[in-house]
C-alpha positions as CSV (number, residue, x, y, z in Angstrom):
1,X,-32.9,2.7,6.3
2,X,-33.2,-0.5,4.6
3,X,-30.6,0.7,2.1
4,X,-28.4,1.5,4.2
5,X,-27.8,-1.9,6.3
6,X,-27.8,-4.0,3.2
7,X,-24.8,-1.9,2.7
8,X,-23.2,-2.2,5.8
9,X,-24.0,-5.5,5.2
10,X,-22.2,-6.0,2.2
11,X,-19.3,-3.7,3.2
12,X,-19.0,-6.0,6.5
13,X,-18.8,-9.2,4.8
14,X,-16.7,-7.8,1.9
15,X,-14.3,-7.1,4.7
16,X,-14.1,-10.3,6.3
17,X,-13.4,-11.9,3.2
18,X,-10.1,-9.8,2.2
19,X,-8.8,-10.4,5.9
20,X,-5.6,-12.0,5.9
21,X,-4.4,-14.6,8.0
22,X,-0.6,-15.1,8.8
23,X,1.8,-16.5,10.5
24,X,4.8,-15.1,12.0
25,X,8.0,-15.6,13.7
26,X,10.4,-13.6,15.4
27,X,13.8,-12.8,14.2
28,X,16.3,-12.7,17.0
29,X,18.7,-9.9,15.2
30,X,18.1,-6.9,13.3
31,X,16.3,-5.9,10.0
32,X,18.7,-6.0,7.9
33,X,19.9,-9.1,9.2
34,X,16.5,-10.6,8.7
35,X,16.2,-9.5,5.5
36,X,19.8,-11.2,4.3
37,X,18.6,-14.3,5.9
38,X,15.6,-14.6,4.1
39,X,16.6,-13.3,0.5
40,X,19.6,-16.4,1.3
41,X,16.9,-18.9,2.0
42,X,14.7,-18.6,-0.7
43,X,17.9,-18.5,-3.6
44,X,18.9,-21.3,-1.3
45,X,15.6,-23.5,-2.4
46,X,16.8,-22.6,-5.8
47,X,14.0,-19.6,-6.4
48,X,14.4,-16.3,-7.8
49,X,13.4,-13.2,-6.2
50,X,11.1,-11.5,-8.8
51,X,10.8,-8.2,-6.9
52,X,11.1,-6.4,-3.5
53,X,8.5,-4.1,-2.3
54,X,9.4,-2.0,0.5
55,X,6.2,-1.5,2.0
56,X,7.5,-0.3,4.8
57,X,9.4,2.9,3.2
58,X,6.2,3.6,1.1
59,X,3.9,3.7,4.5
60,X,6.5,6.0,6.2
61,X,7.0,8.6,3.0
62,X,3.2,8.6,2.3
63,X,1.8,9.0,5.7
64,X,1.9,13.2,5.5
65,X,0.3,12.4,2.5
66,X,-2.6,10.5,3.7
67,X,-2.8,12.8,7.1
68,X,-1.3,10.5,9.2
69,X,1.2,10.7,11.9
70,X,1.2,6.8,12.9
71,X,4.1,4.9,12.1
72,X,3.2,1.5,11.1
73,X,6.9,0.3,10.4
74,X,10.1,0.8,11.7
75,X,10.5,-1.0,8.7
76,X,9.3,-3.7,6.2
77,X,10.1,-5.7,3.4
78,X,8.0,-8.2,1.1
79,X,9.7,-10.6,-1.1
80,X,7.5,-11.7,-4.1
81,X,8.9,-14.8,-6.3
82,X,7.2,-17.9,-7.8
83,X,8.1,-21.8,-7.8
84,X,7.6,-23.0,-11.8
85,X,7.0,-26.3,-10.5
86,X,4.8,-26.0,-7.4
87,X,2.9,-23.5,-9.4
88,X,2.1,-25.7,-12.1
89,X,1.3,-28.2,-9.7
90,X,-1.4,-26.1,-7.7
91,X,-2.7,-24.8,-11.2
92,X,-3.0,-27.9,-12.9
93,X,-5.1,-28.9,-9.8
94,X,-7.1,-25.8,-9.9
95,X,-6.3,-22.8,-12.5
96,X,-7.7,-20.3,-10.2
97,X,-5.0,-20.8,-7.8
98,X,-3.2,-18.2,-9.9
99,X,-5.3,-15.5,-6.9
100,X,-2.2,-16.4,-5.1
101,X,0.9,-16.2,-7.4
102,X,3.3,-14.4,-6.7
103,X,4.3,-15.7,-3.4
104,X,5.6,-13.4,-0.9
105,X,7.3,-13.4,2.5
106,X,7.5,-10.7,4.8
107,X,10.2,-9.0,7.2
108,X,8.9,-6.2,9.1
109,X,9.7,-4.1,12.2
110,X,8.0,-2.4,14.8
111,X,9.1,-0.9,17.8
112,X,12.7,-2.8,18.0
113,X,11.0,-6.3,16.9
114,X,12.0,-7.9,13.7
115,X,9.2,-10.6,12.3
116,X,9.4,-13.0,9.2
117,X,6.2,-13.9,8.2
118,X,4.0,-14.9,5.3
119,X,0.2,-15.1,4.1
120,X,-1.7,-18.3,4.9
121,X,-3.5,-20.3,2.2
122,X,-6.5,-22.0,2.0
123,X,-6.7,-25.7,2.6
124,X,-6.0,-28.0,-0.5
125,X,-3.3,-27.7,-3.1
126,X,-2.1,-24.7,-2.1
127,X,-0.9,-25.9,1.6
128,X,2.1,-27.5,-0.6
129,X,2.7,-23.4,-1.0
130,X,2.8,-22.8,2.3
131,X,4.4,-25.4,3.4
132,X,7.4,-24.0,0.9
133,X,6.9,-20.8,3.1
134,X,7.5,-22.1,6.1
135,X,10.3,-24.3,5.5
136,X,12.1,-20.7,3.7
137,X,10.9,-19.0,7.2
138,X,12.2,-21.2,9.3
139,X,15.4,-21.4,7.4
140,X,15.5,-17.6,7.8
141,X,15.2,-17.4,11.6
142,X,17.7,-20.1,11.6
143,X,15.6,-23.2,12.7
């Protein structure tokens, strides 16, 4: 028995610790709109988009798969891409601040509600980074 809550112990806390935090904002138009908007806004702070993952395609092809019949996403998009300088800025400071490298915002919708959001960081350097990502959101939703 003792066994058994040291691991639920462990699995509780390991949980806690990969829980994200995020902020959000809602898109007043549609998906695709959303997702122009932001792909615009973060060439327009001179970045380049290293990839698109559509998250939201993967979760609706796969849920048969996983025996699932919830949809999670109407739809959803993440865009990853880096800043050289802010990166070497927040590395320089601390090296391990590579955890959080590629940077990503999200557009995702659920039940006729589009969202741009991105991952918070922790306090430090690396509110520079998300201060980036909300100046890209709010440029997205057109604030």
């Amino acid at each position: 028995m003792k066994k058994f809550l040291i691991s639920a112990a462990i699995a509780l806390l390991a949980g806690q610790a990969v829980a994200q935090d995020a902020t959000t904002y809602p898109f007043d138009g549609s998906f695709a709109d959303a997702t122009f908007a932001v792909e615009n806004a973060i060439i327009g702070k001179g970045l380049v988009i290293d990839y698109v993952s559509h998250v939201g395609e993967m979760m609706n092809r796969t849920a048969a798969d996983v025996g699932s019949d919830v949809t999670i996403f109407d739809a959803a998009n993440v865009f990853l891409f880096c800043s050289a300088q802010l990166s070497r800025e927040v590395m320089e400071t601390d090296y391990m601040n590579i955890a959080h490298c590629p940077y990503g915002i999200f557009v995702a919708e659920r039940e006729g509600e589009v969202m741009v959001g991105y991952r918070n960081y922790p306090a430090g350097e690396m509110q520079k980074v998300q201060a980036l990502l909300d100046d890209i959101a709010h440029d997205a939703i057109g604030e």
